[in-house]
C-alpha positions, 0 to 999 in steps of 0.5 A: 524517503531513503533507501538501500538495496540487497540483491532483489530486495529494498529496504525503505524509509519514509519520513515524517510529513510523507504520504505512504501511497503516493510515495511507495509508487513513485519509488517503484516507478523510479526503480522500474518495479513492476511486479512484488510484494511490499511489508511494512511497519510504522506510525500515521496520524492521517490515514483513508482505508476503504472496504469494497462491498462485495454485492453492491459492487461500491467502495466505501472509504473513511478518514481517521486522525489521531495517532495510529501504528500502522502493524502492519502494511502488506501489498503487492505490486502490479501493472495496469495498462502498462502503470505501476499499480499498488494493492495495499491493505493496512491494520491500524492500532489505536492508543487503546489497541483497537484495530481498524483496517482495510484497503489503504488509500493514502496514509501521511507518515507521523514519525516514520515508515519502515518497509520492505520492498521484495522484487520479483522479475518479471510482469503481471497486469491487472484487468477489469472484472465487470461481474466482481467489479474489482481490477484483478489479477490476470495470470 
C-alpha cells in the first residue's frame, strides 16, 4: 500500500495480493483516523460480502472467486469502544456485468485498489443495538 495526503484527504493504493479490509484499518489506525468516509474503485479475485437479515437479526456471508470490478466501494470510519471501526459495502461486477453486492467483509486485491480516504476531525462511536441487533451510530 502506498499513499499520498492533501489537506483532510488521502489519496490510496493498495496492491496485488493485498486484503482490502485489513489493510484499510491498519492505515487508519497508523494515521490516527477515527472518523470519515472511504470510496473507492478496483478489482478482486477473492472477496466475503454479507447480508444482515433484518427479522432474524443473523448474518450471512458468501465467498466469491474469479474475477471481480470492485464499482465501487463506499464506507465510513468510526470507533467502537475506542478501536477504529470500518463499515463497508461493496458492488461487484462480474465478467458478464452481473452485480453482486453487500456488506464487505474482506476482499484480497487482483491487480490494484484505488480509494479515497476523506477525513473528518473529530469522533463517533458506535454502540450495540439489542432490538435491531447491529452495532449503530451513536450521535
Amino acid at each position: 500500500m502506498i499513499y499520498r495526503k492533501f489537506g483532510d484527504k488521502f489519496i490510496v493504493r493498495i496492491d496485488r495480493g493485498e486484503e482490502i479490509v485489513e489493510t484499510l484499518k491498519q492505515f487508519c489506525i497508523d494515521q490516527r483516523i477515527k472518523l470519515g468516509s472511504i470510496y473507492g474503485i478496483g478489482a478482486t479475485n477473492k472477496v466475503t460480502i454479507g447480508l444482515f437479515e433484518v427479522e432474524t437479526k443473523k448474518y450471512h456471508s458468501n465467498e466469491l472467486k474469479g474475477n471481480y470490478e470492485i464499482a465501487p466501494l463506499v464506507g465510513n470510519i468510526t470507533t467502537m469502544d475506542g478501536e477504529v471501526y470500518l463499515h463497508i459495502h461493496v458492488n461487484l461486477c462480474d465478467s458478464e456485468h452481473r452485480s453482486f453486492g453487500g456488506h464487505l467483509n474482506s476482499a484480497v486485491v487482483s491487480a490494484t485498489f484505488e480509494c479515497i480516504i476523506d477525513t473528518i476531525d473529530g469522533e463517533v462511536d458506535r454502540e450495540f443495538d439489542e432490538e435491531i441487533g447491529l452495532n449503530i451510530l451513536r450521535l
